[in-house]
C-alpha positions in Angstrom: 70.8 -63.7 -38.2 72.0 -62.7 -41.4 72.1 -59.3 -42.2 69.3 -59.5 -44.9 66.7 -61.1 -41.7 68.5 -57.7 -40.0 67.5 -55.5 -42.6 63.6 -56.8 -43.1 62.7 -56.4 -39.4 64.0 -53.1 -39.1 61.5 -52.6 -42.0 59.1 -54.5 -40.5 58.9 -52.0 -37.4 59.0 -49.0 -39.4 55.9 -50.3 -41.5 54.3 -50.7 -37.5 55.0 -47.1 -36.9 53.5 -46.0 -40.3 50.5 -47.8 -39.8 50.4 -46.6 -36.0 50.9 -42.9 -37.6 48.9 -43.2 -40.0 46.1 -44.7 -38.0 46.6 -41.2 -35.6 46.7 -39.2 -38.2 43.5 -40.5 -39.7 42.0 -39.9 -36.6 43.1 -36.4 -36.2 41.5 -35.5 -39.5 38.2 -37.6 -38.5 37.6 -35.3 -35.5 38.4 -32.2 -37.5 35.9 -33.2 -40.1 33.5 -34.2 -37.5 33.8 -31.0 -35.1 34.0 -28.8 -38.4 31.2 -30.1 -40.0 29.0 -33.4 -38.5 29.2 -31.5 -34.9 28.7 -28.1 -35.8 25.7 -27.2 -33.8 27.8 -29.3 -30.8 29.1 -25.5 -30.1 27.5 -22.6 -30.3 28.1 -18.9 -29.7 25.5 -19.4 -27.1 27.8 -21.8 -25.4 30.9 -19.0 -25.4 28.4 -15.8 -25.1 25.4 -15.5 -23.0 23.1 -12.2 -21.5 22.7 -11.3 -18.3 19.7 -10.2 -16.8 20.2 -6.9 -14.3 17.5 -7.2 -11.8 15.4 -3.7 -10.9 15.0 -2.2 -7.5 11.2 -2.3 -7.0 9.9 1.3 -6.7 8.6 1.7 -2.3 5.3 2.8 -1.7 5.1 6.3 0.7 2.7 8.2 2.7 1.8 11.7 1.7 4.7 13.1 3.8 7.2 10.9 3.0 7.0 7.9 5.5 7.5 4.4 3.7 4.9 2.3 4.0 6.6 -0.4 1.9 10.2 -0.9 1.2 12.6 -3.6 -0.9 14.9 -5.3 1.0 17.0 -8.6 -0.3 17.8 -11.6 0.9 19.5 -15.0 -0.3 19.4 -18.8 -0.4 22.9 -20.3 0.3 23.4 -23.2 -2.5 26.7 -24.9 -3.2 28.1 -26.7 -6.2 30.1 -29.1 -3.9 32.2 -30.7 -7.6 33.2 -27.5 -8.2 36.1 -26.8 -5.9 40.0 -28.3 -6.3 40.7 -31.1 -4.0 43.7 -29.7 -2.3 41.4 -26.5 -1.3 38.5 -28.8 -0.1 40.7 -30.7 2.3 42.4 -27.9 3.5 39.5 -25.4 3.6 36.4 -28.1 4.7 37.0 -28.0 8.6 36.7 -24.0 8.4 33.7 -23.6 5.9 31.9 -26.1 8.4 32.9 -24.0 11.2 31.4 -21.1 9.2 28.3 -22.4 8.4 28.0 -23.9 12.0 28.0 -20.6 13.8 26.1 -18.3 11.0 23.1 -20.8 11.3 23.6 -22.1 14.6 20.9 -25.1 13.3 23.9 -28.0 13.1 27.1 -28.5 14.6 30.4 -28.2 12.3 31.0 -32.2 12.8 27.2 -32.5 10.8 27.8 -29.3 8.3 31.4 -31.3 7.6 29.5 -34.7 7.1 26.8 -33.2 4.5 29.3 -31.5 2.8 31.3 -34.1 2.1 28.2 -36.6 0.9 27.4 -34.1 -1.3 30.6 -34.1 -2.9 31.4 -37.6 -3.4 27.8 -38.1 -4.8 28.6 -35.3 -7.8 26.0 -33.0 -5.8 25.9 -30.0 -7.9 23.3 -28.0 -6.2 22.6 -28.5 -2.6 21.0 -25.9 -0.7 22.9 -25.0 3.1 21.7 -23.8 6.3 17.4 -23.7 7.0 17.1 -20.1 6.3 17.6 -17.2 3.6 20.6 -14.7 4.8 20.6 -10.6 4.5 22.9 -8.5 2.8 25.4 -8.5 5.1 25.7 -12.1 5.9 25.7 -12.6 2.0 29.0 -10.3 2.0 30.1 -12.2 5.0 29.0 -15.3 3.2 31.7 -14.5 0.3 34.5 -14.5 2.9 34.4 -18.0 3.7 36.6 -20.9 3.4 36.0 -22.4 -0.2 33.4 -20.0 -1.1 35.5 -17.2 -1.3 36.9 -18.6 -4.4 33.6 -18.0 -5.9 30.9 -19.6 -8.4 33.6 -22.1 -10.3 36.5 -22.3 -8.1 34.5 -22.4 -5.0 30.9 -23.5 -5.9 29.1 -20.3 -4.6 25.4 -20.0 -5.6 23.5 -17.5 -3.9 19.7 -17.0 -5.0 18.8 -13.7 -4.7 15.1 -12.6 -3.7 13.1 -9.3 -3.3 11.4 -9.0 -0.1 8.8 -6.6 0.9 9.3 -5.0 4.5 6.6 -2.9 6.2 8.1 -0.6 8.5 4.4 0.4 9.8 3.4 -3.4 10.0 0.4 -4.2 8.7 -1.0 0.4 8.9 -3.4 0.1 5.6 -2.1 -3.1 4.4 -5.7 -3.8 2.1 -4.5 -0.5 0.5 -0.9 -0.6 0.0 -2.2 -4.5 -1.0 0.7 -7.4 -2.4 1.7 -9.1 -5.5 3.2 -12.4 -6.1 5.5 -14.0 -8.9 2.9 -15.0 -10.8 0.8 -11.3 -10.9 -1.7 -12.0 -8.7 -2.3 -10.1 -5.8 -4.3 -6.2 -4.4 -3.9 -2.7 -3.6 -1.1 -0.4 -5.0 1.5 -3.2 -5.3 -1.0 -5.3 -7.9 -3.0 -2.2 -9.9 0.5 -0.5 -9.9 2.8 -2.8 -10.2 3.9 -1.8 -13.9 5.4 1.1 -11.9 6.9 -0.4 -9.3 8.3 -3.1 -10.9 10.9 -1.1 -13.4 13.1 -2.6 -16.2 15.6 -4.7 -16.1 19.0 -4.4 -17.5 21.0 -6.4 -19.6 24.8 -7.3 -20.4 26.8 -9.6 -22.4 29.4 -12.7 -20.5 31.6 -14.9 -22.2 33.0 -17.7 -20.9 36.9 -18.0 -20.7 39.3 -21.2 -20.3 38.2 -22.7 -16.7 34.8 -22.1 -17.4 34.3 -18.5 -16.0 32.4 -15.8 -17.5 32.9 -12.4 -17.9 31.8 -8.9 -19.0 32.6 -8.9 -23.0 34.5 -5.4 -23.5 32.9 -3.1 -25.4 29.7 -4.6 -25.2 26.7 -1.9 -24.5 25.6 -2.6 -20.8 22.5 -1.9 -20.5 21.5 -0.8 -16.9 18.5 -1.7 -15.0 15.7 1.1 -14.5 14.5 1.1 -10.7 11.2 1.3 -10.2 8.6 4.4 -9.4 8.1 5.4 -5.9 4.5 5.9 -5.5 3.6 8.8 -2.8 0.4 8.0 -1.6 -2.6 10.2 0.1 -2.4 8.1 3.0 -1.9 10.5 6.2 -0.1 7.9 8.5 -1.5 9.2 11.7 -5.0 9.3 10.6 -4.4 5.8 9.6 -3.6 4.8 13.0 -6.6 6.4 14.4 -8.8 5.4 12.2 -7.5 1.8 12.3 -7.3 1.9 16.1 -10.7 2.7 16.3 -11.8 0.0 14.0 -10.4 -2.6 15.3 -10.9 -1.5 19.3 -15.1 -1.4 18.2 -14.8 -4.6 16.2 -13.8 -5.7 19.4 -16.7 -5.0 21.8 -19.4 -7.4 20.0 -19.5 -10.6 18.9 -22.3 -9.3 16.5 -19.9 -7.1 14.6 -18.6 -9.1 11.6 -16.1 -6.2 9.8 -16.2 -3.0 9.0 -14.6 -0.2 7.1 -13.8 3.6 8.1 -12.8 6.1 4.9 -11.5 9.6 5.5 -11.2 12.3 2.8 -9.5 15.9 2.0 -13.0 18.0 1.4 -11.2 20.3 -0.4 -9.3 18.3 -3.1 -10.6 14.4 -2.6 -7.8 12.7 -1.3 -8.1 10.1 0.8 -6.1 10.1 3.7 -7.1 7.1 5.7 -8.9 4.2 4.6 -9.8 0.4 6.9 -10.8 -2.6 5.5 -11.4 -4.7 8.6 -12.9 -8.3 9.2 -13.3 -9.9 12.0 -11.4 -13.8 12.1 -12.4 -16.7 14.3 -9.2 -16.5 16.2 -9.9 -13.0 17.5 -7.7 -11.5 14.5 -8.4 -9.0 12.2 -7.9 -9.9 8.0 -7.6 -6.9 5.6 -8.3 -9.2 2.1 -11.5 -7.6 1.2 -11.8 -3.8 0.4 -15.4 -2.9 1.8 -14.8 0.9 0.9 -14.5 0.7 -2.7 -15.9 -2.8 -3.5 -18.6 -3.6 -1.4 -21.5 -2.0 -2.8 -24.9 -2.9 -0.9 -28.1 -0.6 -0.3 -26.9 2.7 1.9 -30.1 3.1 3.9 -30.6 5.9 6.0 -27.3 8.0 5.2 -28.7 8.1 1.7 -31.9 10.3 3.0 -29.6 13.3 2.2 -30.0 12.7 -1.2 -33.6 13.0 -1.1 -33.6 16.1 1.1 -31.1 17.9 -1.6 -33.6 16.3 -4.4 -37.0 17.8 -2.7 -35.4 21.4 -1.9 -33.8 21.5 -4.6 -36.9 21.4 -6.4 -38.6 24.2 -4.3 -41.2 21.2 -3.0 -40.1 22.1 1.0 -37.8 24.0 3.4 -36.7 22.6 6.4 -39.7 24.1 8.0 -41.9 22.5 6.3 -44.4 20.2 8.4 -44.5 16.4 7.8 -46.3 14.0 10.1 -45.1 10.4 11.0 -47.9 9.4 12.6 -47.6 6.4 14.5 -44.7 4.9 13.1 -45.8 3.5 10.0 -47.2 3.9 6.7 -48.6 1.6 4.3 -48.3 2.0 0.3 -49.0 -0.4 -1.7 -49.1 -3.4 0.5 -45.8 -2.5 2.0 -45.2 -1.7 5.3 -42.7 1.8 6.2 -41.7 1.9 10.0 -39.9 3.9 12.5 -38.0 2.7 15.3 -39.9 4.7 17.7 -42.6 2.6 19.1 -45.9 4.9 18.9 -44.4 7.1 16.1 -43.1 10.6 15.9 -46.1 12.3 15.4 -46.7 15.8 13.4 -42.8 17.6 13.1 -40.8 19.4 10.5 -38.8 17.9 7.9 -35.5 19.3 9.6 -36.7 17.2 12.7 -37.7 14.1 10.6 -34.5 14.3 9.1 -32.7 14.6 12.6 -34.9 11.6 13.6 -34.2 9.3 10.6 -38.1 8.9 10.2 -38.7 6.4 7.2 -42.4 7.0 7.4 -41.9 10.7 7.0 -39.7 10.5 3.9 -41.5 7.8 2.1 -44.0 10.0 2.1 -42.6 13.3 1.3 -41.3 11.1 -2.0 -44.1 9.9 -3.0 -46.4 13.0 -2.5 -44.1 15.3 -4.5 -42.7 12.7 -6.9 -45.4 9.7 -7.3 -47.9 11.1 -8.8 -46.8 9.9 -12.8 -43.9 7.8 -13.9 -42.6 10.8 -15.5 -42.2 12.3 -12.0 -40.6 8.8 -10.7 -37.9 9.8 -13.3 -37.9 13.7 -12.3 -36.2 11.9 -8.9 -34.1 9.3 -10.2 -32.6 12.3 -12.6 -32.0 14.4 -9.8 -30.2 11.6 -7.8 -27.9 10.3 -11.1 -27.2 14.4 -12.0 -26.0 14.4 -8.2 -23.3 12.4 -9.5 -23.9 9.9 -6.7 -23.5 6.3 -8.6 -20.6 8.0 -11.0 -17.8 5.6 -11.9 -14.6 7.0 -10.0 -11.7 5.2 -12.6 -9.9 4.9 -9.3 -6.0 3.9 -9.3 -7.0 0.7 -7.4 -8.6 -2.1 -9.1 -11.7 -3.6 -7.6 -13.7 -0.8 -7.7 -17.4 -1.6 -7.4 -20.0 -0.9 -9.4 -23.5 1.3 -8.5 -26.7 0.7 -9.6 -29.3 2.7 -9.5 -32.6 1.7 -11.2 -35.3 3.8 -13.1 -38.5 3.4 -13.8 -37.9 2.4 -16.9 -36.1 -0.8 -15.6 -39.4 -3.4 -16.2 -37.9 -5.5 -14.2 -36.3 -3.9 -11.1 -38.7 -1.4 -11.1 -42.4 -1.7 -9.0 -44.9 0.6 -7.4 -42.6 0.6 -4.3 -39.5 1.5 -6.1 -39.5 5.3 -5.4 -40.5 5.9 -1.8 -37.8 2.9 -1.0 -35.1 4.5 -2.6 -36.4 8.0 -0.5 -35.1 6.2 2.6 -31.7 4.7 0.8 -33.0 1.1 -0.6 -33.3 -0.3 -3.7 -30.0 1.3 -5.3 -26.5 -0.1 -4.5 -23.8 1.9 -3.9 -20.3 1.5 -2.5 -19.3 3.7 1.2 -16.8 5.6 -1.0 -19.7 7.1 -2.9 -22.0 7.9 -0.2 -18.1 9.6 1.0 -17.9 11.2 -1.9 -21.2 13.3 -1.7 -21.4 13.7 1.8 -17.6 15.6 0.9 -19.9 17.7 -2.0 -21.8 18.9 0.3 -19.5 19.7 2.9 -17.7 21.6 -0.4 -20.3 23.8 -1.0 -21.5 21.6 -3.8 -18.2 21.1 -5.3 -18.1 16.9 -5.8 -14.2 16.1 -5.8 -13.1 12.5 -7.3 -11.9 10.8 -4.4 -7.9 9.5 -4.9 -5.1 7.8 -3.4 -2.1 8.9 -5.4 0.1 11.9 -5.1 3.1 11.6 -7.6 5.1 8.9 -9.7 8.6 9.4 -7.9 12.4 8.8 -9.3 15.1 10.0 -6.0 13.4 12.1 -4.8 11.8 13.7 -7.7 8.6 14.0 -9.3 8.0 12.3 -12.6 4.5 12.3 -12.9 2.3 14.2 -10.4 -1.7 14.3 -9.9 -3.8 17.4 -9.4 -7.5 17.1 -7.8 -9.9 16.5 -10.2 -13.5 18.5 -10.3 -16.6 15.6 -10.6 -19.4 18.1 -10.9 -18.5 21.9 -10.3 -22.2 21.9 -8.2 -24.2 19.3 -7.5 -27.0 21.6 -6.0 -27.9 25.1 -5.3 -25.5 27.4 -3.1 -29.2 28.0 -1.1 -29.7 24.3 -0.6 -26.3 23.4 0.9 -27.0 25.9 3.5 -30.1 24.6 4.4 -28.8 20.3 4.1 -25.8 21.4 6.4 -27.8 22.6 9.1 -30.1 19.9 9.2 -26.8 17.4 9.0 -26.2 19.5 12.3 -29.4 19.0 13.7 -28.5 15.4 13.8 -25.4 15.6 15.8 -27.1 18.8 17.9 -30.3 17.3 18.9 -31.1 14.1 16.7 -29.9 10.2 16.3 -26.1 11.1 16.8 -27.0 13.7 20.1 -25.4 11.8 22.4 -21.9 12.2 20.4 -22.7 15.8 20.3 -19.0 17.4 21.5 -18.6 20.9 23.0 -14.8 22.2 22.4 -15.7 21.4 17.9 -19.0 20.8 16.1 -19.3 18.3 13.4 -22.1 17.3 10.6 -23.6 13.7 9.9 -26.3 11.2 9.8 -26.6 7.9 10.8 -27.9 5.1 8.9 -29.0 1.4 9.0 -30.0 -0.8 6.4 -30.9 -4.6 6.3 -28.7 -6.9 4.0 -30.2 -8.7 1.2 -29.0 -12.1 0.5 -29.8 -14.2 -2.2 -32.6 -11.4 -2.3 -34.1 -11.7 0.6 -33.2 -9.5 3.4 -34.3 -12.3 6.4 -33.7 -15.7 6.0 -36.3 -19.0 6.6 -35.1 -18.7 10.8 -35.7 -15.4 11.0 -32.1 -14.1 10.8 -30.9 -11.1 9.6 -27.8 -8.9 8.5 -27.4 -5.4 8.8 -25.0 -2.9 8.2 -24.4 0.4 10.6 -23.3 3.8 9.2 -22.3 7.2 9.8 -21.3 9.8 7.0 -20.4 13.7 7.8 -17.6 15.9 8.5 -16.5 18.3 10.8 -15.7 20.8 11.6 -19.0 22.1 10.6 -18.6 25.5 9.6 -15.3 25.0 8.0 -14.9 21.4 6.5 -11.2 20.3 6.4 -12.6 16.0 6.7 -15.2 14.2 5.5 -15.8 10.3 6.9 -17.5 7.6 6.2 -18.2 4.5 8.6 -19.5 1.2 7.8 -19.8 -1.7 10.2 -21.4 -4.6 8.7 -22.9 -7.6 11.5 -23.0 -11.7 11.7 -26.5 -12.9 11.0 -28.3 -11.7 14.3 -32.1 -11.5 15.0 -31.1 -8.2 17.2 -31.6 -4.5 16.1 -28.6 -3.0 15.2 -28.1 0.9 14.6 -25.8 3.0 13.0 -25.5 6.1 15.7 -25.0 3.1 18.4 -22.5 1.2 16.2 -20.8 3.8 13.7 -21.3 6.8 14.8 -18.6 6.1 17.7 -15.4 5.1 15.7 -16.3 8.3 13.4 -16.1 10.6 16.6 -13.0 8.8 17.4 -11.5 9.6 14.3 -12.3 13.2 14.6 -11.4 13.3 18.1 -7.6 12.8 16.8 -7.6 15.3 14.1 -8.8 17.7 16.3 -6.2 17.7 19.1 -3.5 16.7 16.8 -4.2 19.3 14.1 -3.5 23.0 15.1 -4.7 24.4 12.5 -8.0 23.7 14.2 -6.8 26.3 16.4 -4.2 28.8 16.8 -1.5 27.3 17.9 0.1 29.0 21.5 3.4 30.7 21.3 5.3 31.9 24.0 5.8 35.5 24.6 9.0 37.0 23.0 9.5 33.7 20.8 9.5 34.4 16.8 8.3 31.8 14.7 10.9 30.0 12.7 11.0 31.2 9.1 12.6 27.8 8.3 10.7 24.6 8.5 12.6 21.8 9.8 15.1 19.9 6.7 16.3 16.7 6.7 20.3 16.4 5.2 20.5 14.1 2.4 21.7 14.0 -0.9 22.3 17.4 -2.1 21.0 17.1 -5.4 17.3 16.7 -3.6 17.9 18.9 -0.8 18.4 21.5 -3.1 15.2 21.0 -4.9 13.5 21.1 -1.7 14.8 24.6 -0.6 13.8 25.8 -4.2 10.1 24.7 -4.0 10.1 26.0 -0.3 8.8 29.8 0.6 12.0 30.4 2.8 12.5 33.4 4.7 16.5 34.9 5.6 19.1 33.4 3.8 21.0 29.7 2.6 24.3 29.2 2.9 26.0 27.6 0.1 24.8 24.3 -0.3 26.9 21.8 -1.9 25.6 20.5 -5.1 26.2 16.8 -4.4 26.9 14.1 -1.8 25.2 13.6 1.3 25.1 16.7 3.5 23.3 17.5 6.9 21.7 20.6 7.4 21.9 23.3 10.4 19.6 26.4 11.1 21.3 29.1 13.0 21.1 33.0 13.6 18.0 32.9 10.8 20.1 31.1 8.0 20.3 27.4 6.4 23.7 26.1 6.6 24.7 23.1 4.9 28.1 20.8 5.7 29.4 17.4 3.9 29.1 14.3 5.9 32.2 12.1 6.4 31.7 8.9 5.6 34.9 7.0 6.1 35.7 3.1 6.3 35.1 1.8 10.0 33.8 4.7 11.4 30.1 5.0 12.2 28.6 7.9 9.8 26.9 10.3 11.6 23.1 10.6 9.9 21.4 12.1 12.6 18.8 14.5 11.0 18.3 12.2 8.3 14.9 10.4 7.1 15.1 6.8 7.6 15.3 5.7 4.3 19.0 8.0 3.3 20.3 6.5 6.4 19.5 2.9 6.0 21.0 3.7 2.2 24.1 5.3 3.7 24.4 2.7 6.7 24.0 -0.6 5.1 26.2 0.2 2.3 29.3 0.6 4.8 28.1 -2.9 5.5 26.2 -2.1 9.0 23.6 -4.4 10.5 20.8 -1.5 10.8 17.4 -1.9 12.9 15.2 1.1 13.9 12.1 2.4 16.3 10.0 5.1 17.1 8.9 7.6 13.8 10.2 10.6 12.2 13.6 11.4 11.8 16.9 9.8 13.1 17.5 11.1 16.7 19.6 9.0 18.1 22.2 6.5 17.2 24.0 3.6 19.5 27.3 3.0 18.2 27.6 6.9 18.5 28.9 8.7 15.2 32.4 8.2 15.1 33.0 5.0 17.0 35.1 2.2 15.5 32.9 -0.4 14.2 33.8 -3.9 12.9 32.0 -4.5 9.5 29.0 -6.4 9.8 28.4 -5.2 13.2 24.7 -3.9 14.8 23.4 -0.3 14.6 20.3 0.8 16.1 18.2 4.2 15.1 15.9 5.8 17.1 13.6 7.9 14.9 11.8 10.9 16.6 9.3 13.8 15.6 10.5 17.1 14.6 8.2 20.1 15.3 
């Protein structure tokens, strides 16, 4: 080869490199054109940057002392991204994550966890979810401690799903009232009408995503933090619940012709409602709670509703309870329709304190229509002084559902016949719900003082009050001072020697009347086989000459062709009720002190934070004196020699905290943050603990409470 031959292919090869660099180079500058400007929208700050939502803690729902009647708790569903892990950790880490995940969920052996772990991977399984339940806050954090998860969401494939759960340490005590919600807004009670309380407002921060893939806070981005939910501190007196509940459900019970029933008890003085059942009876001997009779069922009253017609005709100077009335024989036509009493025979010639204490129909129909049937402007004199009673008013109550009164006038075409007036003398023809015939029974027992009936205390924030709610004044008197006198003794000539005598109790006295009223349906009140429905009632309070309670009780029956009366039916569970505020309540009575013994001039305080401790002994009319009282942290609280004392609790790594003394909610706070497995009985304070305080505990481990009473 000549060296000319040499010379052109050593060109020839450097003219194949150009064209090869040249070729790259026009590549190069393809992509950079492309990425800079054809694929511009290909990446995005939302691709580098993205927000964060900070979830809320939902707001618990309390009873008037404190007591939660319904808590947040979370929980999580294990997911995996079985890609995103190396392959050197994933064989050296599989055998012990299957191991893991065998003995947390004990549902599948570590040969089978191993096996669906390993599918998942080779089949580019992203999202698979592991084990057949959702895992607590502690197994979560134990979770995070496992072979290849413990590298995380992008090293180790990590995906827990985090949900809210609502626990009810009180089961299902008033669980119509404190109600539920779901995801979509659908739901009842507190946790539905509410929720825009409860719920709070999420937070917010900024992540951006470095090399690898992993996000993280941007620095010097605003974080803005998540705003927990109210606590709502209801009216709801937990152990009235209980009896009031336990009676329910224990009549229910007894007949196959009770269909539900619900049981209301109020505060005379300010309106607030301290117990309230919703009750129906199921077909598999279980009781539901998904229907609020109390506020939303509103149906004729009957009987209980005669009241109002007493009140009306003394009121208007027409009688006295001495006044004579005659029942004849036990019924009364007018106008075609046929008034009855129960009494076979009649009840003859009595006064209108004994027709009253006897439930006559006959009796009142007639006193109605002799003093008020004369002229349609007289039919309205009555229905005035029934509406100015405030008796259908709209209540605007915290709760949604409320239903809606009706009561008719003669100038209603319509509803509105010949009959009109002497029915609604004996409770019929005007619908009204049990928590209004509640609410004037509770005026009358008030000295004429109506009192809007409520269910929430305060808006709370830790501890403190945001927003709190006074009682509110319906009508400042409903009647004369002179005719509440004279309605309350003939409410306790029912209970002393009328419908409810049998019920009549010795050691207290207490007011009422009984009522019964036929259902209509579809506007008749007995169907083509001769069936009908009825509903039972007793209304009153006790004790008589000093009202503390009023109470209400519905029961409402199956289609029966039997009689069915409120003082056999009602009037029971209401004496029930009262029964247990009675012994349970010394300020029925004086309480008995031993001889020698001073009464403490501190009530009993719970440790806790200091912050609300301290707001607690400011609002508090303490006698002797306070020790210094740390201003924060959590701190238990002593009483010794007639002084407060106050120390610092220890809290260390390990050791079981001691939060004896403490209200059940600051402990679980305290306890399940040092990553304790915490489950409780009884009520009231922490008593006891097993571990004791002190002991060496491994994290993770079980801690029982047990909560007692404090004087």
């Amino acid at each position: 080869m000549t060296d000319k031959d040499k010379i052109q292919k050593i060109v020839s090869k450097f003219m194949r490199i150009h064209y090869v660099a040249l070729i790259i180079a026009l590549v190069v500058v393809f992509r950079i054109v492309q990425v800079q400007y054809l694929d511009k929208d290909a990446i995005s700050p939302d691709d580098l940057y993205h927000s964060v939502k900070l979830e809320a803690k939902r707001g618990s729902i309390l009873a008037t002392d404190g007591r939660p009647l319904a808590i947040s708790t979370q929980s999580y569903r294990l997911c995996m991204d079985c890609t995103a892990a190396h392959d050197t950790i994933w064989d050296q880490e599989i055998d012990g994550l299957a191991s893991s995940l065998a003995k947390l969920f004990k549902n599948k052996s570590a040969k089978e966890y191993k096996k669906q772990l390993n599918t998942a991977r080779k089949t580019n399984d992203r999202h698979i979810f592991v084990g057949n339940r959702r895992i607590s806050y502690l197994e979560m954090k134990e979770v995070k401690e496992f072979p290849i998860l413990k590298y995380g969401k992008f090293r180790g494939g990590l995906v827990l799903e985090q949900k809210n759960n609502r626990e009810h340490p009180f089961g299902s005590l008033a669980s119509r009232t404190i109600g539920h919600i779901n995801v979509n807004g659908q739901g009842a009670g507190i946790e539905k009408s509410l929720n825009y309380k409860l719920e709070g407002t999420p937070g917010k921060q900024y992540m951006i995503r470095q090399l690898g893939g992993q996000y993280i806070r941007v620095a010097g981005e605003e974080v803005i933090p998540a705003q927990d939910g109210y606590d709502i501190r209801t009216t709801i007196d937990i152990d009235i619940q209980e009896a009031a509940e336990k009676a329910m459900r224990e009549q229910l019970a007894k007949s196959e012709l009770l269909e539900g029933g619900t049981a209301v008890v109020m505060e005379v003085s300010t309106g607030a409602v301290r117990a309230i059942v919703n009750m129906k009876k199921m077909g598999n001997g279980k009781f539901d709670e998904s229907y609020n009779y109390a506020i939303g069922e509103a149906t004729e009253p009957g009987s209980t509703l005669k009241l109002a017609t007493l009140v009306s005709l003394i009121e208007d100077g027409y009688i006295t309870l001495n006044t004579p009335t005659d029942g004849g024989n036990g019924e009364w036509f007018y106008n075609k329709v046929r008034f009855s009493d129960t009494r076979t025979g009649g009840y003859g010639k009595m006064t209108v304190e004994e027709a009253f204490g006897k439930s006559s129909n006959v009796c009142f129909a007639k006193l109605a229509v002799e003093h008020y049937g004369q002229s349609m402007e007289d039919e309205m004199t009555f229905v005035s002084r029934i509406t100015n009673m405030k008796i259908g008013e709209k209540f605007n109550l915290e709760l949604e559902g409320e239903g809606y009164s009706t009561i008719y006038t003669p100038n209603d075409t319509k509803m509105w016949s010949k009959v009109s007036l002497p029915m609604m003398a004996i409770g019929y023809g005007m619908l009204i719900t049990p928590l209004h015939t509640l609410t004037f029974y509770n005026a009358i027992a008030n000295d004429g003082k109506m009192m809007k009936p409520y269910f929430i205390e305060s808006y709370e924030q830790d501890g403190v009050i945001k927003e709190g709610f006074k009682p509110q004044v319906i009508s400042g008197a409903i009647c004369s001072k002179n005719t509440v006198t004279q309605v309350k003794k003939a409410l306790r000539h029912v209970v002393e020697k009328g419908t409810a005598s049998r019920y009549n109790d010795p050691r207290y006295e207490f007011s009422g009347k009984t009522g019964t009223a036929q259902i209509a349906t579809n506007g008749r009140y007995v169907d083509a086989n001769g069936y009908r429905r009825h509903q039972a009632s007793f209304a009153g309070f006790f004790p008589s000459d000093k009202p503390k309670y009023s109470c209400i009780v519905v029961l409402y029956s199956a289609k029966t062709r039997q009689n069915f009366y409120g003082g056999t039916w009602a009037t029971p569970i209401f004496k029930q009720i009262s029964d247990h505020i009675y012994t349970t309540h010394p300020e029925w009575e004086a309480p008995v002190k031993a001889k020698g013994v001073k009464p403490h001039d501190h009530p009993v305080i719970a440790g806790g934070l200091a912050s609300e401790v301290n707001t607690s002994l400011k609002a508090l009319p303490l006698k002797g004196e306070t020790g210094n009282i740390p201003k924060e942290g959590w701190i238990t609280i002593t009483s010794k020699d007639n002084r407060i004392e106050a120390k610092r609790m220890k809290i260390e790594s390990g050791l079981v905290p001691d939060v004896r003394g403490l209200g059940l909610k600051d402990a679980l706070y305290i306890l399940e943050n040092e990553g304790y497995n915490v489950t409780f009985e009884g009520r009231g304070r922490v008593g006891e603990m097993t571990p004791q305080p002190g002991d060496t505990v491994k994290f993770g481990a079980p801690v029982k409470l047990t909560l007692k009473e404090t004087r």
